[in-house]
Structures are given as C-alpha cells and as structure tokens.
C-alpha positions in Angstrom: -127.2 92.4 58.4 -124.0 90.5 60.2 -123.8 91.0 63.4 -120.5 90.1 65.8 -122.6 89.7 69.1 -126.0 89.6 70.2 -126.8 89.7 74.2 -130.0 89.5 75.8 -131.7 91.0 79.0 -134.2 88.0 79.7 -137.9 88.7 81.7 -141.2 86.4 82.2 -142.4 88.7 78.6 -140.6 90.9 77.1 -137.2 90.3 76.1 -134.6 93.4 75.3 -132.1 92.6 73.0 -128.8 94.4 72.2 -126.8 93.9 68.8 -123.1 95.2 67.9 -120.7 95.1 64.5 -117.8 94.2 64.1 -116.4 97.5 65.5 -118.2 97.0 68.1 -120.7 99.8 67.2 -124.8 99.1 68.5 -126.9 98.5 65.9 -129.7 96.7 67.3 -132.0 97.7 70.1 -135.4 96.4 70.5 -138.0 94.6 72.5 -139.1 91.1 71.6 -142.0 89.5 73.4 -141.0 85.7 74.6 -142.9 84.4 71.9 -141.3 86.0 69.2 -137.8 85.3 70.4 -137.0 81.5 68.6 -138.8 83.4 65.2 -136.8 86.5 65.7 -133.4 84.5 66.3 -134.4 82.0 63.2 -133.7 84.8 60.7 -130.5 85.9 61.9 -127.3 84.3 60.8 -125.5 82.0 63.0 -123.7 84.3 65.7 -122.4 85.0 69.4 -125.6 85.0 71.7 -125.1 85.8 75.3 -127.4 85.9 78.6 -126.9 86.3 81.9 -126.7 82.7 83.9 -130.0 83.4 85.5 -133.2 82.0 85.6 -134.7 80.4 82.4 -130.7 81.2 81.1 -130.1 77.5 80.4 -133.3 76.8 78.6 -132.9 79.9 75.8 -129.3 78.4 75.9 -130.4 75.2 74.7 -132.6 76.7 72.2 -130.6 79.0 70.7 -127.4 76.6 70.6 -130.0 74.0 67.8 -130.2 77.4 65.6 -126.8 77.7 65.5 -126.3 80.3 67.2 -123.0 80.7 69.6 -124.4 80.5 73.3 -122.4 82.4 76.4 -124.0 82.6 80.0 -122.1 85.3 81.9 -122.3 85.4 86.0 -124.5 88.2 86.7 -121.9 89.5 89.1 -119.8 90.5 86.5 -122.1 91.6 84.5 -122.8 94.3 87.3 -120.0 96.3 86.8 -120.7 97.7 83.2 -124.0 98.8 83.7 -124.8 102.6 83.1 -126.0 104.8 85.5 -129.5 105.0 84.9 -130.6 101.3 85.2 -133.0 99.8 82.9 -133.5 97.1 80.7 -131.9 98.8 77.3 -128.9 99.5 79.8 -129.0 95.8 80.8 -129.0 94.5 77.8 -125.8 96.8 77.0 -123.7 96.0 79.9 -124.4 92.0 79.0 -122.8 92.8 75.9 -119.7 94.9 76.9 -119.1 92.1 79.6 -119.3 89.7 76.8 -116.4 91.7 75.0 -114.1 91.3 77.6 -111.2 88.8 76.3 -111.1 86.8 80.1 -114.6 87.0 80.9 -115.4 83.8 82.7 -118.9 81.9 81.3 -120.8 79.3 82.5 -121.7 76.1 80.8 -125.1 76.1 79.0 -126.7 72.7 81.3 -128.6 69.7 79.5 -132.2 68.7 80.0 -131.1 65.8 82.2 -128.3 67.8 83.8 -131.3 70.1 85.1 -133.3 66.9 85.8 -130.9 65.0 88.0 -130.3 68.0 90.2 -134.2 69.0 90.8 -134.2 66.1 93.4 -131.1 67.6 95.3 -133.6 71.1 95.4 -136.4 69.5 96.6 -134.5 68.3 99.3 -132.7 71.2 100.0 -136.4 73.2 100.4 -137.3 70.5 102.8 -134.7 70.4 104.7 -135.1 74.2 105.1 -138.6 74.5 105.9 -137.9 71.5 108.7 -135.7 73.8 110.3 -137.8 76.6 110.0 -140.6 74.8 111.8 -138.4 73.2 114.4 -137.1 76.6 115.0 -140.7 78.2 115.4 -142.0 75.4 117.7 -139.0 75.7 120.0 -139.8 79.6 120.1 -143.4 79.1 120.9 -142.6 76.3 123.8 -139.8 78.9 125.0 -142.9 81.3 125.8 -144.8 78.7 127.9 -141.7 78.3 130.0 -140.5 75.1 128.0 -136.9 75.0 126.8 -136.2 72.2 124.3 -133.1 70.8 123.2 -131.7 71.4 119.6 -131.8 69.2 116.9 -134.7 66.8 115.1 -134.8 63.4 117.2 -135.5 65.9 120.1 -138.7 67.4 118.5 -141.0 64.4 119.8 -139.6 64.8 123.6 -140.4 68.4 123.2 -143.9 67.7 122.1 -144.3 65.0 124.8 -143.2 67.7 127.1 -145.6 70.6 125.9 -148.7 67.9 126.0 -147.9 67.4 129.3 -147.6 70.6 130.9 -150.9 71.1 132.7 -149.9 75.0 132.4 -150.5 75.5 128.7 -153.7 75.7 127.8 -155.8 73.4 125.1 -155.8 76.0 122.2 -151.8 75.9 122.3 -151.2 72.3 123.0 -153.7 71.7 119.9 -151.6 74.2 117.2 -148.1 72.4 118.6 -149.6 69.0 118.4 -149.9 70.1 114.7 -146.9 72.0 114.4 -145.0 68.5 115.5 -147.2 66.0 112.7 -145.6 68.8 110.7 -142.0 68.5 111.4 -142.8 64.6 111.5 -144.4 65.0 107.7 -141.7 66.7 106.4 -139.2 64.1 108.1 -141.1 61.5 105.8 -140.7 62.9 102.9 -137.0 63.8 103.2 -136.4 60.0 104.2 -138.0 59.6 100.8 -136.0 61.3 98.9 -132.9 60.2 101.1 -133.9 56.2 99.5 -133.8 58.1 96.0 -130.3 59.3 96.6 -128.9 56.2 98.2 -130.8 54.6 94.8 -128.5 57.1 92.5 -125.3 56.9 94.4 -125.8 53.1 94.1 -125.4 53.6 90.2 -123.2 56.1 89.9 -119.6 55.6 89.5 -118.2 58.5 90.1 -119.9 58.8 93.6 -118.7 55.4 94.5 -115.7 56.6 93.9 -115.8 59.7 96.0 -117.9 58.3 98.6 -114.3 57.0 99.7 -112.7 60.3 101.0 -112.6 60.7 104.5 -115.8 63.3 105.2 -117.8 62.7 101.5 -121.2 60.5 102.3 -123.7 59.5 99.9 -125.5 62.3 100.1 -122.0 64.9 99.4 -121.0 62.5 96.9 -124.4 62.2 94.5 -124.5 66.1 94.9 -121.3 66.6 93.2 -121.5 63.9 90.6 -124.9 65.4 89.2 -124.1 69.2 89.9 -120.6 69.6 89.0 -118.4 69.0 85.3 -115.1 69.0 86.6 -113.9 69.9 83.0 -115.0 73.5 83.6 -112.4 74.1 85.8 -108.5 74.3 85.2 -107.4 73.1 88.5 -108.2 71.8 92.0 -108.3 75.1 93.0 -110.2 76.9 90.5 -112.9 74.6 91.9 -112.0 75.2 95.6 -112.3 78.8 94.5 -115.5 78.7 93.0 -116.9 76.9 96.2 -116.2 79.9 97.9 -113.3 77.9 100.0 -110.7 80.2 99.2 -109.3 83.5 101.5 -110.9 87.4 100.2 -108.1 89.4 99.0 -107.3 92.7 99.0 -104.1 93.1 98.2 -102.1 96.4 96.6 -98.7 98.3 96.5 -97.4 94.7 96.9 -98.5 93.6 100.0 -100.9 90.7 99.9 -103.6 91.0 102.4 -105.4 87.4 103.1 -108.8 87.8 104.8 -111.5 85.0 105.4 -113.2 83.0 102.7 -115.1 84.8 100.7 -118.1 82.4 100.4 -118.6 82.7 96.3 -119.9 80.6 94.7 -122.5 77.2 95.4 -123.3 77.5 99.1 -124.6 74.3 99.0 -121.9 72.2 98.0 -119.7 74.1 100.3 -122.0 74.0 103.6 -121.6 69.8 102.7 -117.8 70.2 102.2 -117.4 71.9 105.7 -120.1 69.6 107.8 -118.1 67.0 106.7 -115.3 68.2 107.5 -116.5 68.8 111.0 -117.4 65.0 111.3 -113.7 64.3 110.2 -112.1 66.5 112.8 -114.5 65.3 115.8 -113.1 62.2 115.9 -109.3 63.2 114.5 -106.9 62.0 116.8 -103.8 60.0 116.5 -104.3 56.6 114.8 -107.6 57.2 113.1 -108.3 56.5 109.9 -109.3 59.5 108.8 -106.6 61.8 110.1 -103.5 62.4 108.7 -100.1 64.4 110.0 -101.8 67.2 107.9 -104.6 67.7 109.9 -103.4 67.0 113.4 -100.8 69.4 113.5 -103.3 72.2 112.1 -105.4 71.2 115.1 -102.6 72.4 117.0 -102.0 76.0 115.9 -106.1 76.7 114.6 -109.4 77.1 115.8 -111.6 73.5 114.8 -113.8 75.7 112.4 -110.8 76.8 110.9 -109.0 73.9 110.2 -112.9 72.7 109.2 -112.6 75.2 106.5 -109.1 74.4 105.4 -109.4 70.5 105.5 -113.5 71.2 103.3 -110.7 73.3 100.9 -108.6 69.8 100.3 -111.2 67.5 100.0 -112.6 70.0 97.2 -109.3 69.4 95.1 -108.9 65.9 95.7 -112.2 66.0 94.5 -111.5 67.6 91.7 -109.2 65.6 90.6 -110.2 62.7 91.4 -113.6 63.7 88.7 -111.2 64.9 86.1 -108.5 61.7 86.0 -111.2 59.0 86.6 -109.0 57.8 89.6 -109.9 56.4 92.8 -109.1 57.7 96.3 -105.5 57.1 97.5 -105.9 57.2 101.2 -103.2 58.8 103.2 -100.6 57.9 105.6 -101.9 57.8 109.3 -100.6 59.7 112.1 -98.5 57.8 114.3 
C-alpha cells in the first residue's frame, strides 16, 4: 500500500507511527520498536516522512533520507497546536502528521554528521561555562554566610579565596570545602581555555568567520559559532534570521491596530545572548569618533535605554550577518559619527 505521508512520534524504544492516503484518511497506526524501524521503513515505498526536530530527529533524518524516503523535521512548537485532547503517543504521532499537512508549515533542515560534529565543541563549552557560573555563584553564597562579600566575576574568585583562607573566623572544615570549591572553578577555567585554543584554531580556517569577525561586536568566539551552527540558505531574509534569533518585537496585534511588545526570545538563545553581549561591548565604548559607532547608534543612545539600543543594534548585526553568509561578501564598515 501507497501512502501520501508517514509521521513519527520518536522515544529511547518504541516508536509510534502514523500513516495517511492520499485523502488524507489514517490508515496506519502502530508501534515499532527502535530496532525495527530502518526494516520497517525498507519495505515501504519511497514517501514523505516527518519527525518532530527533537532529540535523535536528525539522525532518523539521515537514515531515512538514504532509503529514499522524503525527510521533514517540524518545530515541536507547532506541532503543539494539533494535538487532541487526551495526550498520548497515538495522538502525537497524529498531530505530527496534520502539522505536516499544513501548506506553510515551516521545517527544519535535516543536519549532516559533521554539521553535528563541529557544533559538539560549541556545547561543551557552553556546559562549562555554565557549571563555572554555577560554582562561582555557590561559593560567593557560602562566603556571604561567614560574613565575606566577594565581588562578581571570575578573575575575582582567587581574591575571594585568598580572603576566605584568611579569615581567622571561619573555621577549618569550611575553609577546607572552599579551598576545593576554588581548584574547582580554577579546573573548569582550564578546560574552557582549552577549548577557547580549539576555537581560535577553527576560526583561523574558516573563511566565513574571518569574514565576520570584522563587524563591529562579532569576536572569534560569535563568529565560529555562527559559521558552524547556522545555513544562511534556510532563511529568506535578514530578518527572517533576526526573527528566528528571537531579536524581533512579540506581537499581538488585531482589529487593525498593531501592538509591538518586547522581543519575544524564540528561537537559539545562544547565538542571541552572543549577539547582545556584543552588542553591549559596542555601546560601552560608542561615542563620537569611534570606530565602531555610527550616526545610527548614537542617536538611539539618545532616545533609549543602553539595553535597548543593545537589543536593537544585536538585531542589525544579525542581518548584516545574514547577508554577509548568503552573498559571500565582506564587511563594508560604516561612516563614523562626526
């Protein structure tokens, strides 16, 4: 039997998969155990095969695309909307296929092997850089209780140890655990410096983050990101992209009066918390004949809040961005404020 569309509701084991005809009728329901799934698919006819974009998406994606089969990976946002009351994994499986019926639903790209690769070491990173925080935050909430308040940010953790050591009022059993929390903080600032070298290493061969290592606010870090995370064929304009960074106001607009709110923070967080710090860097040292600030920005400055104009100015470095990816061109730096 021919069927139009095929979606599946993926698991760790048991995968439930939901078939329709050409009138869009169901006439496959079952359960296939993640073993069986490439023998399954292997007698069926070459056809539309969608998932949701979640984990292990990409892989079946990859697999099912050398059978022949048609791959879609759907957002699982808007999948959410057609599921049933009654939620289960038959119901899942459903609503992936009605989403899939829709004429403008939007799909994401099924990623390569080194696609996935490449970005692993930006993940890494990012779960580094995260637990560094976590444990600078806890040993500045444990010195806070003996009295001790210590300054924010990394280089400080060593004065703050220093400090703690010191203090004849804590006793040994604390100053022993902090003295441990620190070689902590201090191990995972090694192995972030680490991976730092390996970034510096790929932005080093990479073209296209030479290229927008050049815009005012995009380091080496911001630059490799994008080059190995984002295809900027996948989008239709600058800001379709600045959109799907989450750069772009919340609507809620009707009876034809458009309402504008604040971003609406869709999308990659991470490659929109480097867009803003950036921008941040930029606008600290903006002022009249620097380099890196135009007319643009300046008069923003003027009339918004810096955090504001930090999101607006991370919203056109996004496009520029965009199409400076898509044409293959280099940075055109602009006029400087007088």
């Amino acid at each position: 039997m021919e069927y139009k569309r095929i979606s599946i509701d993926t698991s760790k084991h048991v995968f439930t998969i939901h078939g329709v005809d050409e009138k869009e009728r169901p006439v496959l329901r079952r359960e296939v155990g993640r073993a069986q799934v490439e023998r399954f698919f292997a007698k069926i006819a070459p056809t539309e095969v969608v998932l949701e974009a979640c984990g292990g998406s990409h892989h079946w994606g990859r697999v099912l695309s050398r059978m022949g089969h048609r791959v879609k990976l759907i957002p699982p946002q808007y999948v959410k909307p057609f599921v049933k009351r009654g939620k289960n994994d038959r119901n899942d499986a459903e609503a992936i296929c009605e989403a899939a019926s829709r004429p403008t639903m939007r799909t994401v790209p099924v990623k390569s092997v080194d696609e996935q690769a490449a970005t692993l070491i930006l993940k890494h990173r990012e779960m580094l850089v995260g637990q560094r925080t976590q444990a600078i935050n806890a040993l500045r909430g444990h010195a806070t209780e003996f009295g001790i308040i210590g300054t924010k940010g990394c280089a400080n953790v060593e004065a703050l140890i220093t400090a703690l050591l010191a203090n004849t009022a804590v006793p040994d059993v604390a100053k022993s655990m902090l003295k441990d929390m620190g070689s902590h903080v201090a191990d995972l600032d090694a192995k972030i410096s680490v991976l730092d070298q390996k970034l510096n290493e790929l932005h080093k061969t990479n073209p296209v983050s030479q290229r927008l290592a050049a815009i005012p606010g995009v380091g080496p870090i911001t630059a490799i990101t994008m080059a190995l995370t984002i295809n900027a064929a996948d989008f239709e304009t600058g800001r379709h992209f600045a959109a799907w960074l989450g750069l772009t106001p919340r609507e809620h607009s009707t009876g034809g009066k458009h309402r504008l709110g604040r971003i609406n923070k869709a999308g990659n967080e991470r490659l929109r918390q480097l867009l803003v710090v950036g921008s941040m860097s930029v606008i600290r040292f903006a002022k009249p004949g620097s380099k890196s600030a135009s007319e643009w920005l300046l008069k923003l400055l003027e009339r918004r809040p810096r955090k504001v104009a930090a999101v607006a100015l991370a919203n056109k470095i996004a496009r520029v961005i965009w199409a400076m990816m898509v044409r293959g061109e280099v940075y055109r730096r602009q006029p400087v404020a007088a």
